[in-house]
mmJSON file of the N, C-alpha and C atoms, coordinates in Angstrom:
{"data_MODEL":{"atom_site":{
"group_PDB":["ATOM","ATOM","ATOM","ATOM","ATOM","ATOM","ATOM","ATOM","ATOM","ATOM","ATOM","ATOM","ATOM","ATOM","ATOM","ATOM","ATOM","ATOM","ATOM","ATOM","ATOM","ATOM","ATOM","ATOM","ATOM","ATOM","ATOM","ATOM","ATOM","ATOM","ATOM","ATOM","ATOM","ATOM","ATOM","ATOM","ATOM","ATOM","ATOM","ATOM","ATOM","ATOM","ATOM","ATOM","ATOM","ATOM","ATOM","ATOM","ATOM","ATOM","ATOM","ATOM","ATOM","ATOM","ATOM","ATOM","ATOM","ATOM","ATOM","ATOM","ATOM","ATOM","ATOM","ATOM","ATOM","ATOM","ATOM","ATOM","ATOM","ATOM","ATOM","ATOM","ATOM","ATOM","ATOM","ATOM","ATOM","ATOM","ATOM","ATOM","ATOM","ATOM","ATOM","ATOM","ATOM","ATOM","ATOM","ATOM","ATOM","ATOM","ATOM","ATOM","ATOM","ATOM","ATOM","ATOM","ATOM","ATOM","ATOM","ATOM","ATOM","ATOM","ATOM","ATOM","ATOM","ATOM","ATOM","ATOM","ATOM","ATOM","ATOM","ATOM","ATOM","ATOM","ATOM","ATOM","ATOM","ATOM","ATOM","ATOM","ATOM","ATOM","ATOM","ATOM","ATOM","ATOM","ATOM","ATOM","ATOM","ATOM","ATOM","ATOM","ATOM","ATOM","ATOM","ATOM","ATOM","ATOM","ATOM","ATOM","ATOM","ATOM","ATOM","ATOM","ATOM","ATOM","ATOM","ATOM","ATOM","ATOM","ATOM","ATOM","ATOM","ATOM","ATOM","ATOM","ATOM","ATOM","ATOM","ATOM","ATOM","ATOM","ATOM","ATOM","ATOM","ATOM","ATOM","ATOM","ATOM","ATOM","ATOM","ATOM","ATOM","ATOM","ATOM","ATOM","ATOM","ATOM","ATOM","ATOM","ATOM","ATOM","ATOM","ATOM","ATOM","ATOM","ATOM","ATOM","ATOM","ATOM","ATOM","ATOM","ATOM","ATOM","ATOM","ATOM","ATOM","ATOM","ATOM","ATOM","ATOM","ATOM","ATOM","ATOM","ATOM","ATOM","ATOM","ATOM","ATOM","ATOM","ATOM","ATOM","ATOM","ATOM","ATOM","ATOM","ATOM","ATOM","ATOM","ATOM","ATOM","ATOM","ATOM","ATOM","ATOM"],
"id":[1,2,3,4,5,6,7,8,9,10,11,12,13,14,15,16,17,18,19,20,21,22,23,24,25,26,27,28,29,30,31,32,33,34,35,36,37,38,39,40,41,42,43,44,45,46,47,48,49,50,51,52,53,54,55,56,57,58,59,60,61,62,63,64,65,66,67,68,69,70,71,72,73,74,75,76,77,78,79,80,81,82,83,84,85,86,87,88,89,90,91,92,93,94,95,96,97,98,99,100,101,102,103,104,105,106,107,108,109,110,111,112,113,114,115,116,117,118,119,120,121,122,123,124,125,126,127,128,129,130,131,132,133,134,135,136,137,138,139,140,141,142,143,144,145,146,147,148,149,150,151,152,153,154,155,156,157,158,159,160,161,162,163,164,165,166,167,168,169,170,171,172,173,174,175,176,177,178,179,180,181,182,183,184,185,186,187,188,189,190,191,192,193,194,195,196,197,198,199,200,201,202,203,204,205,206,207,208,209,210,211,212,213,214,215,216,217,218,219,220,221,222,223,224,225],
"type_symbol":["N","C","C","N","C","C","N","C","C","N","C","C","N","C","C","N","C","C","N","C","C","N","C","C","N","C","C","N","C","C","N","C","C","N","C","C","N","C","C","N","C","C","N","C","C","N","C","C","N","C","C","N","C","C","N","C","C","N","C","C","N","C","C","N","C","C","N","C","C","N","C","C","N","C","C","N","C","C","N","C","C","N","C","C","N","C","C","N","C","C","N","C","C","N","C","C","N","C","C","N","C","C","N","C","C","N","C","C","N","C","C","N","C","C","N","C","C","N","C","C","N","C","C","N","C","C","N","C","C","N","C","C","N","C","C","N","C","C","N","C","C","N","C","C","N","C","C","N","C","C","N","C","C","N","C","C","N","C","C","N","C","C","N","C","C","N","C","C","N","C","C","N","C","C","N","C","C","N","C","C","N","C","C","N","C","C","N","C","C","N","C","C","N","C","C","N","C","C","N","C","C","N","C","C","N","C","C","N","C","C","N","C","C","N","C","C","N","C","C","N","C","C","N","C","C"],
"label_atom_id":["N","CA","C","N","CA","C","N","CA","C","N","CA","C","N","CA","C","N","CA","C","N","CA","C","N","CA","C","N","CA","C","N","CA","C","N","CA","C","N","CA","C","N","CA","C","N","CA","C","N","CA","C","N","CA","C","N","CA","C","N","CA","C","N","CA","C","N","CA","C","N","CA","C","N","CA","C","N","CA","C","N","CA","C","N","CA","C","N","CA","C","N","CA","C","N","CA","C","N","CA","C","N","CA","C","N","CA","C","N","CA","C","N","CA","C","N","CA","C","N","CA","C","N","CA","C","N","CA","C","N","CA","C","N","CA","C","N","CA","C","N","CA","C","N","CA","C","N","CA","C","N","CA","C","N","CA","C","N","CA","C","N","CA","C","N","CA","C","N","CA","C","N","CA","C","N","CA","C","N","CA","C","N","CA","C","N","CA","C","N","CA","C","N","CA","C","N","CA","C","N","CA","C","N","CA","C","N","CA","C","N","CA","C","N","CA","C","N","CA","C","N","CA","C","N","CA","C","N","CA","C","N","CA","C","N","CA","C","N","CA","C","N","CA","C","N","CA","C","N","CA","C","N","CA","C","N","CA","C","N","CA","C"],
"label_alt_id":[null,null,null,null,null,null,null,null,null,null,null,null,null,null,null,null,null,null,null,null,null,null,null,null,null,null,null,null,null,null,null,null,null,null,null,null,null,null,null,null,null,null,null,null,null,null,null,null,null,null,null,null,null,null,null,null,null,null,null,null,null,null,null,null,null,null,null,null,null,null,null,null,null,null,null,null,null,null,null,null,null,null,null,null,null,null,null,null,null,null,null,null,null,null,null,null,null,null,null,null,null,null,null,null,null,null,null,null,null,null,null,null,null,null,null,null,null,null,null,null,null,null,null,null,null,null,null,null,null,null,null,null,null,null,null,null,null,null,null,null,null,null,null,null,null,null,null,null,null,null,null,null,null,null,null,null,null,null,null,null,null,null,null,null,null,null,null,null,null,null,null,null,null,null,null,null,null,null,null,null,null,null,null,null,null,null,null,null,null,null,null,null,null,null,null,null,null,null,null,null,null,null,null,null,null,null,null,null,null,null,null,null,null,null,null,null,null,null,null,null,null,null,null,null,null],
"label_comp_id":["UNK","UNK","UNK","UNK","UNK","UNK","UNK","UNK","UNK","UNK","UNK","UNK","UNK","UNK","UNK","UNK","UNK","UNK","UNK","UNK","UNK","UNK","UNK","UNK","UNK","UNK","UNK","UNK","UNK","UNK","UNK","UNK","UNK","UNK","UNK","UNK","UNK","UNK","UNK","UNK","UNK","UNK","UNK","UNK","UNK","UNK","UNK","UNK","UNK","UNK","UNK","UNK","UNK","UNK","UNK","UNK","UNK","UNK","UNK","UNK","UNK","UNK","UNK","UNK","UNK","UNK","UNK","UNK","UNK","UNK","UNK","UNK","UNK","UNK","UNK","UNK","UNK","UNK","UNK","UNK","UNK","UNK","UNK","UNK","UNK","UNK","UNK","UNK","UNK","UNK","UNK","UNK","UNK","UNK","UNK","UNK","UNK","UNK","UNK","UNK","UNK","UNK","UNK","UNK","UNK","UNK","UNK","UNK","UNK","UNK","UNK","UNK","UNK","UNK","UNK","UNK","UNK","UNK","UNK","UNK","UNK","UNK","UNK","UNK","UNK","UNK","UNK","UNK","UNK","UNK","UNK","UNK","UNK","UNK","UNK","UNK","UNK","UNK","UNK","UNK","UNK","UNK","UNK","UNK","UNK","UNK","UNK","UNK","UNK","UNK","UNK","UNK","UNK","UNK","UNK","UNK","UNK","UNK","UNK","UNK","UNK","UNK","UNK","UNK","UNK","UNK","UNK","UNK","UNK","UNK","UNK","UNK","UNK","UNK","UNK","UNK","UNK","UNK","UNK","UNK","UNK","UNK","UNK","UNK","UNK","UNK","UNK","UNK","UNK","UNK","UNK","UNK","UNK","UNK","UNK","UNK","UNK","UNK","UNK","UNK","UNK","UNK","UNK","UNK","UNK","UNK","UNK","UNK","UNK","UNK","UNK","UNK","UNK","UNK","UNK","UNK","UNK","UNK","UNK","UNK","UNK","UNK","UNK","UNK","UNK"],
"label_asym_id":["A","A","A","A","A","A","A","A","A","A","A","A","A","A","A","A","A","A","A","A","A","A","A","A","A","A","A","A","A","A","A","A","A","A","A","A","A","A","A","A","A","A","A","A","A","A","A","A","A","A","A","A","A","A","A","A","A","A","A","A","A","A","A","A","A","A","A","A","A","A","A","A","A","A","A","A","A","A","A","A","A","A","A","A","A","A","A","A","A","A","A","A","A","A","A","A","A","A","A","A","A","A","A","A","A","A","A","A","A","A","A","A","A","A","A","A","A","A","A","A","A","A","A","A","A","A","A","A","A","A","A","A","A","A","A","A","A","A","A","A","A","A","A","A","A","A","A","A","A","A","A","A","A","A","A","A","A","A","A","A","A","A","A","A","A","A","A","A","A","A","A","A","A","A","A","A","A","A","A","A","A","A","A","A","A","A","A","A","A","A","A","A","A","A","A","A","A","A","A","A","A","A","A","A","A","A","A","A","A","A","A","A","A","A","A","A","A","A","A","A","A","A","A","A","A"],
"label_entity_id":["1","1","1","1","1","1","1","1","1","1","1","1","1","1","1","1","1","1","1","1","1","1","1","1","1","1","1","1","1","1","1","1","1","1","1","1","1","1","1","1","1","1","1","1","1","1","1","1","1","1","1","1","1","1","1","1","1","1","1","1","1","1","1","1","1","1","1","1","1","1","1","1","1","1","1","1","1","1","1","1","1","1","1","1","1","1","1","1","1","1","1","1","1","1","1","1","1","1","1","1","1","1","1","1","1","1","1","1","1","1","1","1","1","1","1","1","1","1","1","1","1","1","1","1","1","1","1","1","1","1","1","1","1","1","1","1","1","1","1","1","1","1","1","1","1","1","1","1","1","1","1","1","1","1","1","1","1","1","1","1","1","1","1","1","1","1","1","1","1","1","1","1","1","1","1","1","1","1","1","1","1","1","1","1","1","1","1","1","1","1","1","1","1","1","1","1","1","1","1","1","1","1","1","1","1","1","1","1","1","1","1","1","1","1","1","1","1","1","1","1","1","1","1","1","1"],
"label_seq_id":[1,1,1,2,2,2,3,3,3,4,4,4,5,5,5,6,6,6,7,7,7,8,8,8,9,9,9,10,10,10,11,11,11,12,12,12,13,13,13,14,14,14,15,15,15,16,16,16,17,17,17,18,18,18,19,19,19,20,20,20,21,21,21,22,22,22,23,23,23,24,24,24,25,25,25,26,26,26,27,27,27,28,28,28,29,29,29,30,30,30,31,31,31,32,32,32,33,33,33,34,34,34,35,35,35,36,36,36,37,37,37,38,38,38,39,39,39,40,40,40,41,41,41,42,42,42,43,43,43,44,44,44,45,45,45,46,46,46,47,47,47,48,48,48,49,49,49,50,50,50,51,51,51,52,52,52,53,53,53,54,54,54,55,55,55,56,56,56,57,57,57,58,58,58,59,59,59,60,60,60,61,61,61,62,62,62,63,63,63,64,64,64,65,65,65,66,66,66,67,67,67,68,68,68,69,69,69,70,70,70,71,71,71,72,72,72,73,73,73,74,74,74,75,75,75],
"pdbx_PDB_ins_code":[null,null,null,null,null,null,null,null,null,null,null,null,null,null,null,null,null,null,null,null,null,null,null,null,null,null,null,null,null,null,null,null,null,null,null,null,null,null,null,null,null,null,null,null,null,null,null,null,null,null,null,null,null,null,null,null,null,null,null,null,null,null,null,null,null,null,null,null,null,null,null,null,null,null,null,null,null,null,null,null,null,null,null,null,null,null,null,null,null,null,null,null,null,null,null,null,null,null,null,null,null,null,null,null,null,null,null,null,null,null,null,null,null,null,null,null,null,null,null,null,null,null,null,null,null,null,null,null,null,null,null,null,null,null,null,null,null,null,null,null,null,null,null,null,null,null,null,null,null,null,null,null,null,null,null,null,null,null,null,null,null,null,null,null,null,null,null,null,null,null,null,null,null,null,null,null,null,null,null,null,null,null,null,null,null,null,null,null,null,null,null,null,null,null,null,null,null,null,null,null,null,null,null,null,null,null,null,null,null,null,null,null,null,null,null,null,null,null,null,null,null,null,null,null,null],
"Cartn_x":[23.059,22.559,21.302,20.554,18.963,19.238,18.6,18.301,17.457,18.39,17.81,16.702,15.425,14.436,13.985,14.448,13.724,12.363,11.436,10.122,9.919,9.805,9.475,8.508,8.582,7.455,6.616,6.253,5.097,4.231,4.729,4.25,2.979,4.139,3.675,2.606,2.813,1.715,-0.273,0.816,-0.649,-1.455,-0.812,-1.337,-1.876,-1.445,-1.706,-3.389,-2.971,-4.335,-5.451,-5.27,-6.35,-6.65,-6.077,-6.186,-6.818,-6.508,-7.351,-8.754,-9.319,-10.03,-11.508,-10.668,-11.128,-11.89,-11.123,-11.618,-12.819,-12.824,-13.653,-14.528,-15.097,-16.111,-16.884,-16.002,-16.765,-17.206,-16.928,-17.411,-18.221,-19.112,-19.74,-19.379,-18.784,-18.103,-17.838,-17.888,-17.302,-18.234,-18.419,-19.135,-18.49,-18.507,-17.565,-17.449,-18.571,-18.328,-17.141,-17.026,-16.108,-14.802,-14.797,-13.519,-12.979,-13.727,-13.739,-12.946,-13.766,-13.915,-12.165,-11.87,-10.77,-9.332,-9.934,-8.562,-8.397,-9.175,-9.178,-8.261,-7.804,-7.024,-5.86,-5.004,-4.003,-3.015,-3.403,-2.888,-4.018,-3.765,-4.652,-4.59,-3.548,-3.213,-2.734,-2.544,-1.618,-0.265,0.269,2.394,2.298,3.375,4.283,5.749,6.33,7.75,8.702,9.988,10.368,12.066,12.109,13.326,14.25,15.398,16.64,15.622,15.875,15.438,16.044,15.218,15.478,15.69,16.915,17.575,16.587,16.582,15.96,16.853,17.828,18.815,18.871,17.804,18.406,17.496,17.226,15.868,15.346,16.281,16.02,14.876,15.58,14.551,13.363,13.162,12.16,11.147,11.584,10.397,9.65,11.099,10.405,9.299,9.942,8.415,6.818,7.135,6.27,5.468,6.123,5.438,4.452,5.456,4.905,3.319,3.377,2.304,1.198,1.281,0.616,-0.298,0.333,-0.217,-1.572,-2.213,-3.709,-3.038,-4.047,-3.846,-4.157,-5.192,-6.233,-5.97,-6.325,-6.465,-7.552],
"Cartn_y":[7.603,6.975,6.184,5.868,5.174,3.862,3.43,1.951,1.371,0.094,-0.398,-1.376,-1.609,-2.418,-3.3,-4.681,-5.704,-6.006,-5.46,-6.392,-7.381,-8.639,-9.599,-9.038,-9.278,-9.066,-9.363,-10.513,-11.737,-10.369,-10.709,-9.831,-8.313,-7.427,-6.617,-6.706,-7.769,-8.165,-8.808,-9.36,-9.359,-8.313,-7.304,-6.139,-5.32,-5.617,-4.334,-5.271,-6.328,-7.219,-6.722,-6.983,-6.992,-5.442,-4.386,-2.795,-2.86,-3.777,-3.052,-3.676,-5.214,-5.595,-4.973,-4.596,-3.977,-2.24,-2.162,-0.442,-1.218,-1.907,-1.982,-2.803,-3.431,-4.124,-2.646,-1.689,-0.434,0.048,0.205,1.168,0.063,-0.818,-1.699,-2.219,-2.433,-3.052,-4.521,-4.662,-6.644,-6.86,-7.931,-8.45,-9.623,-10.264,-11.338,-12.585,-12.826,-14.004,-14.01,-12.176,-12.173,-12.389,-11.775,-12.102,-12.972,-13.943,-15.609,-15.97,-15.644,-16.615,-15.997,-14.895,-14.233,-14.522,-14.87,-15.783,-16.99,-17.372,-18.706,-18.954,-18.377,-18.343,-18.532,-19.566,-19.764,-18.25,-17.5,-16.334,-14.959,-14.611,-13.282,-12.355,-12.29,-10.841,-9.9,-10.15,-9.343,-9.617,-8.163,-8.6,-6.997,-7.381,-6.561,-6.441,-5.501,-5.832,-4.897,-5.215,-4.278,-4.07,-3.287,-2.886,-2.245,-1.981,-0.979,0.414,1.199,2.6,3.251,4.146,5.093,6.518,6.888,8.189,9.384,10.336,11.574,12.043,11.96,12.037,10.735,10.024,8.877,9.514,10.15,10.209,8.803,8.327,7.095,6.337,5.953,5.31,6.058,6.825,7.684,7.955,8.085,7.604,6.582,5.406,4.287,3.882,3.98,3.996,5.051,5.906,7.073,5.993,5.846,4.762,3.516,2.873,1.815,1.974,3.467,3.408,3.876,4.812,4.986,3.913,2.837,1.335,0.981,0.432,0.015,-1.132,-0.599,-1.663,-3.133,-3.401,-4.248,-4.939,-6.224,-6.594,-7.241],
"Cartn_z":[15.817,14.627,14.936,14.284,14.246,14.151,14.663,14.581,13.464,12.707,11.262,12.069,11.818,12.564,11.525,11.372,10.136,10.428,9.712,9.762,8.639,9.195,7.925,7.077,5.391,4.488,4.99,4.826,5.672,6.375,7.187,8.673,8.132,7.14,6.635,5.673,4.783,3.707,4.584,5.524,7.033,7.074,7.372,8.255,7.146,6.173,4.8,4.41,4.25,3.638,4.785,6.122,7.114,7.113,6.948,6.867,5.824,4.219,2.84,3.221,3.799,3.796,4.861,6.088,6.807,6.559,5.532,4.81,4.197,2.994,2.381,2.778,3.949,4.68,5.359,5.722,6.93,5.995,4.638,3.094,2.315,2.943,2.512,1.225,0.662,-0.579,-0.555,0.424,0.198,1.671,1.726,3.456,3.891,5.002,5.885,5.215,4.45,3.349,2.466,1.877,0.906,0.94,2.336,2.893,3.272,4.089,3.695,2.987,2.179,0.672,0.062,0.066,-0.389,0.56,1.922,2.834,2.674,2.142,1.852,0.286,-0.503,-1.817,-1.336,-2.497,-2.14,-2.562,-3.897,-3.862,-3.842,-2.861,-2.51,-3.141,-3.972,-4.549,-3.652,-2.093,-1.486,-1.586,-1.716,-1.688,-1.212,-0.735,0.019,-0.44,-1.434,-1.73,-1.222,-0.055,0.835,0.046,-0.806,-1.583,-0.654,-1.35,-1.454,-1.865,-0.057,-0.001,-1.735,-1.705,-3.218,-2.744,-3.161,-2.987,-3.258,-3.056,-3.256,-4.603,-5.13,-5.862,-7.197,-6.677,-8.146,-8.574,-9.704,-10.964,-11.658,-11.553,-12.808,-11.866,-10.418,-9.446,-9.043,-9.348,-8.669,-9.746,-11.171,-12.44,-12.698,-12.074,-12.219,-11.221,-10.303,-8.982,-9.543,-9.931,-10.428,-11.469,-12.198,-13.423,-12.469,-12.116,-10.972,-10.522,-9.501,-9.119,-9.782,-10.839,-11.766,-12.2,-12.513,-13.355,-12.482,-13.195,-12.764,-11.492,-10.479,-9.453,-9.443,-10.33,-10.187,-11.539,-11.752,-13.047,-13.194],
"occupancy":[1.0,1.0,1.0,1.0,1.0,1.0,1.0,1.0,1.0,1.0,1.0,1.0,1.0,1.0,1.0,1.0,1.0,1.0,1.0,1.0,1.0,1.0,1.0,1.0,1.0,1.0,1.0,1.0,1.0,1.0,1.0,1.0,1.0,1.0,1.0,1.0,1.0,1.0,1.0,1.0,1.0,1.0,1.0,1.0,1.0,1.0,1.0,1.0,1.0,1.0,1.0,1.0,1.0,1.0,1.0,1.0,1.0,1.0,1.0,1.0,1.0,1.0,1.0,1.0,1.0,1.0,1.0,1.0,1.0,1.0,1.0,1.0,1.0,1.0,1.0,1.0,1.0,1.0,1.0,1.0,1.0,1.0,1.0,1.0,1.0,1.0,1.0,1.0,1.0,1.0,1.0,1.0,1.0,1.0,1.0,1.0,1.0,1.0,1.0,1.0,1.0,1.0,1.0,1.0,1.0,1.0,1.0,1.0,1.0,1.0,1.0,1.0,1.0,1.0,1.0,1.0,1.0,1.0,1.0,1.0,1.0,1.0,1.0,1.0,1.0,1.0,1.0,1.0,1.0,1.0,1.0,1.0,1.0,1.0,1.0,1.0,1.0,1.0,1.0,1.0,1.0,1.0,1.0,1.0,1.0,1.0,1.0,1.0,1.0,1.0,1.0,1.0,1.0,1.0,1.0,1.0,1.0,1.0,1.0,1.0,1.0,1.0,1.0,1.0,1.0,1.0,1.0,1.0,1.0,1.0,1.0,1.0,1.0,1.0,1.0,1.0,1.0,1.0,1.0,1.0,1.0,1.0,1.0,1.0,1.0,1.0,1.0,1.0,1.0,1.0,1.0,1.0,1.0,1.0,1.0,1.0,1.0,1.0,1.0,1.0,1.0,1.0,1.0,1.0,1.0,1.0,1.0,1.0,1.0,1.0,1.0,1.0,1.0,1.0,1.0,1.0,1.0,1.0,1.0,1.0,1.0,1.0,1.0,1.0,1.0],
"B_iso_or_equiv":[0.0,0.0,0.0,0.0,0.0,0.0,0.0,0.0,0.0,0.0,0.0,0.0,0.0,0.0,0.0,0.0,0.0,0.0,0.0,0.0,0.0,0.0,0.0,0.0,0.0,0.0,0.0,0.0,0.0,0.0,0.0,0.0,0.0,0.0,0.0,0.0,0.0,0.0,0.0,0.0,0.0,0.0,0.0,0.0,0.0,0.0,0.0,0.0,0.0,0.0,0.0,0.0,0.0,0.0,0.0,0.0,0.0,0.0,0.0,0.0,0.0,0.0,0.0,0.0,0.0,0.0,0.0,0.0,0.0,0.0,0.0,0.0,0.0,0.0,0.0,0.0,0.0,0.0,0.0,0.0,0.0,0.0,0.0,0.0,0.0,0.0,0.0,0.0,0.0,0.0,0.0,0.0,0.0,0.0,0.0,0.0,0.0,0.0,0.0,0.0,0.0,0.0,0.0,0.0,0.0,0.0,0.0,0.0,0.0,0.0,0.0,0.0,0.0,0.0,0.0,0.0,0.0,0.0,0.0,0.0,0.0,0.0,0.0,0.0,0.0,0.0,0.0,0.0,0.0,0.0,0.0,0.0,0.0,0.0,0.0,0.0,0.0,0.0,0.0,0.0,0.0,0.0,0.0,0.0,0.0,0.0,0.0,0.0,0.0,0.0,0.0,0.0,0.0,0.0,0.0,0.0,0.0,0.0,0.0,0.0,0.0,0.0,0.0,0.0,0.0,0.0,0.0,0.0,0.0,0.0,0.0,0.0,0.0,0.0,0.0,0.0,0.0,0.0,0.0,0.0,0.0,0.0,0.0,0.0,0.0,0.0,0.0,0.0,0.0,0.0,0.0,0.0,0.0,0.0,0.0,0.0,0.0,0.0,0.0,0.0,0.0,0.0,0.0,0.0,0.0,0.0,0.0,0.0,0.0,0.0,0.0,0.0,0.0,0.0,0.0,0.0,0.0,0.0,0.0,0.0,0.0,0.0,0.0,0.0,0.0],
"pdbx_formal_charge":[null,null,null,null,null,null,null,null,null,null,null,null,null,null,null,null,null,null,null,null,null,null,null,null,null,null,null,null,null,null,null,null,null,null,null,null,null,null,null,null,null,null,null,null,null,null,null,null,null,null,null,null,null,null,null,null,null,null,null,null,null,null,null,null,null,null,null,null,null,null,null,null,null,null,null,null,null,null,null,null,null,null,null,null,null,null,null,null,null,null,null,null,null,null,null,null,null,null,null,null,null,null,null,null,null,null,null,null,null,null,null,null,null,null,null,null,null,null,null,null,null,null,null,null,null,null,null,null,null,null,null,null,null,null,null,null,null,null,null,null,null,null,null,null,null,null,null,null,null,null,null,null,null,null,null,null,null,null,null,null,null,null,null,null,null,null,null,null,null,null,null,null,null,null,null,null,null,null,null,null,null,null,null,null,null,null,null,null,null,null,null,null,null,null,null,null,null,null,null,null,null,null,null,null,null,null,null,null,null,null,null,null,null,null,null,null,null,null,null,null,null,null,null,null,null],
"auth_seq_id":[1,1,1,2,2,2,3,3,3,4,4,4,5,5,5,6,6,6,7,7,7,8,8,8,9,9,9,10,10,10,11,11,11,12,12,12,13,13,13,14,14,14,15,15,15,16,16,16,17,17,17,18,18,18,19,19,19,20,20,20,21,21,21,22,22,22,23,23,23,24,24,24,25,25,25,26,26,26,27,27,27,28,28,28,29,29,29,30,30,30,31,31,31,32,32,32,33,33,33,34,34,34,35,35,35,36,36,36,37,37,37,38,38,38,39,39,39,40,40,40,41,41,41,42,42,42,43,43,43,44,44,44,45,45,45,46,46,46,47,47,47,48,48,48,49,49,49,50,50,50,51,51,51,52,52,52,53,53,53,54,54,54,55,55,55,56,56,56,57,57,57,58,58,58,59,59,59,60,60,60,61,61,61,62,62,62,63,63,63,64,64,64,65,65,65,66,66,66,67,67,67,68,68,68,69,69,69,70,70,70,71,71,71,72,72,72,73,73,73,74,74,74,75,75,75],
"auth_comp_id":["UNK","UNK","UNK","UNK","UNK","UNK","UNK","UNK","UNK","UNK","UNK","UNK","UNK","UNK","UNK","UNK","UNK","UNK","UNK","UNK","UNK","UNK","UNK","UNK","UNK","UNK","UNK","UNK","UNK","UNK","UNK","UNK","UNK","UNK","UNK","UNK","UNK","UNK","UNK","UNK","UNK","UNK","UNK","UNK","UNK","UNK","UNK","UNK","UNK","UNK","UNK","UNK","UNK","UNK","UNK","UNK","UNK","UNK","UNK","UNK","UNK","UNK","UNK","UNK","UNK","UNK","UNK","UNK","UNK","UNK","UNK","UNK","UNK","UNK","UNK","UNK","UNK","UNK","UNK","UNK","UNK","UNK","UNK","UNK","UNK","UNK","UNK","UNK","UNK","UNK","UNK","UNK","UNK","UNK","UNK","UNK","UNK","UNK","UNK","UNK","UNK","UNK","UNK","UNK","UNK","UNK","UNK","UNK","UNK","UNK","UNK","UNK","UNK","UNK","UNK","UNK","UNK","UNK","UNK","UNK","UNK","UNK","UNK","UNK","UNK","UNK","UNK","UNK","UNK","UNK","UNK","UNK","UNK","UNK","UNK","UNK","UNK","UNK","UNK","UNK","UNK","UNK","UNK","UNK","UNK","UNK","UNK","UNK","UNK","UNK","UNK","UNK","UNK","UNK","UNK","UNK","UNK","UNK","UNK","UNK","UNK","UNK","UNK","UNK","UNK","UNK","UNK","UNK","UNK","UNK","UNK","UNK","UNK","UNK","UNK","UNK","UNK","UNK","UNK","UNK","UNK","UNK","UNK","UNK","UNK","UNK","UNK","UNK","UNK","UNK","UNK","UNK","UNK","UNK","UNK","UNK","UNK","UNK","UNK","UNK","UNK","UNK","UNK","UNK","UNK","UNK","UNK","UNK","UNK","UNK","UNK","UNK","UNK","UNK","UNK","UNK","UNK","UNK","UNK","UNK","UNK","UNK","UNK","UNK","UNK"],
"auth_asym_id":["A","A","A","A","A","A","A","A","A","A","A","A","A","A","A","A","A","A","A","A","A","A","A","A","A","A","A","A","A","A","A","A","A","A","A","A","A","A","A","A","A","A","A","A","A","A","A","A","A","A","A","A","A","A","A","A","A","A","A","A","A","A","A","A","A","A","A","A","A","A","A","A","A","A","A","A","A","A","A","A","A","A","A","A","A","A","A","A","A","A","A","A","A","A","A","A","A","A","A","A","A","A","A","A","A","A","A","A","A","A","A","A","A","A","A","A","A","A","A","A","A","A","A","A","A","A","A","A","A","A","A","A","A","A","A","A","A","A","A","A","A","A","A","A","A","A","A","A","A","A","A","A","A","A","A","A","A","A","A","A","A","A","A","A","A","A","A","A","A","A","A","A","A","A","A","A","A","A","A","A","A","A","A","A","A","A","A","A","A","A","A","A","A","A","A","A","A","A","A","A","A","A","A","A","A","A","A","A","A","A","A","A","A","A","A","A","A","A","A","A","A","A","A","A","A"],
"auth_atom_id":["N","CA","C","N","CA","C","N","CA","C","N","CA","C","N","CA","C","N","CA","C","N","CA","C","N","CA","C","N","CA","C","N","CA","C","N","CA","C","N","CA","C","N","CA","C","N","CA","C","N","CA","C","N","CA","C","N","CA","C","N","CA","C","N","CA","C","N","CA","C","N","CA","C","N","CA","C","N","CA","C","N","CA","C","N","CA","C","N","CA","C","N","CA","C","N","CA","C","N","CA","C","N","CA","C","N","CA","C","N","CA","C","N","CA","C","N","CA","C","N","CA","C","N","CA","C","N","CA","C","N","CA","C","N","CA","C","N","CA","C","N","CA","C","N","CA","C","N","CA","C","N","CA","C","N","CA","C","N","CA","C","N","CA","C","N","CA","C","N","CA","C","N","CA","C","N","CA","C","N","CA","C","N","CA","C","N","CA","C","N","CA","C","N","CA","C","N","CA","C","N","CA","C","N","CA","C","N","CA","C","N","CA","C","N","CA","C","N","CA","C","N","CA","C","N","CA","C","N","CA","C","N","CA","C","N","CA","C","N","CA","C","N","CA","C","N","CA","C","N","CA","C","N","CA","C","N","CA","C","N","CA","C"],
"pdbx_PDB_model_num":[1,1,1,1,1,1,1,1,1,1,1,1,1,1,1,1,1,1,1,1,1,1,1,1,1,1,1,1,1,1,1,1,1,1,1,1,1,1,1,1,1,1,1,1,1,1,1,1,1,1,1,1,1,1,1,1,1,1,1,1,1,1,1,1,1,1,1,1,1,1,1,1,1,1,1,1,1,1,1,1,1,1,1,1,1,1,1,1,1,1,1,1,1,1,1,1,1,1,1,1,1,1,1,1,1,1,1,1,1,1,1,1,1,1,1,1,1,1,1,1,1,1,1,1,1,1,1,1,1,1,1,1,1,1,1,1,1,1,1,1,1,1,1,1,1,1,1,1,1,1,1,1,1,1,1,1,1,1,1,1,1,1,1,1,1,1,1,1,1,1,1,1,1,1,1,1,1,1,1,1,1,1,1,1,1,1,1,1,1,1,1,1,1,1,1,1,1,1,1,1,1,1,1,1,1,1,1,1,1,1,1,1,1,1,1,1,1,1,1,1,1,1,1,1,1]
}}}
């Protein structure tokens, strides 16, 4: 059997922010100020939400995620 491995949210919401920020500094879109300026917020607009895996078999869960990501990222 596999081993269940906990990574704190935290941790993950880190690594996801420094990966999105890092894309869009090499694709010139934002520069070191912006980012600054954007670590510096008390809410970044990064989250990370680590659920109850979704069956290959639930439909209901698997629309709803479908919907989910669909939705505008950005507001």
């Amino acid at each position: 059997m596999g081993r269940h491995v906990c990574i704190p949210p935290g941790f993950l919401k880190e690594i996801f922010q420094y990966e999105v920020l890092k894309m869009l500094k090499k694709e010139g879109k934002i520069t070191d100020a912006v980012i600054e300026n954007m670590l510096s917020w008390q809410h970044s607009g990064f989250h990370v939400y680590i659920g109850d895996k979704i069956s290959s078999n639930d439909q209901a869960s698997l629309g709803n995620l479908a919907r989910y990501i669909i939705r505008a990222c950005f507001s």
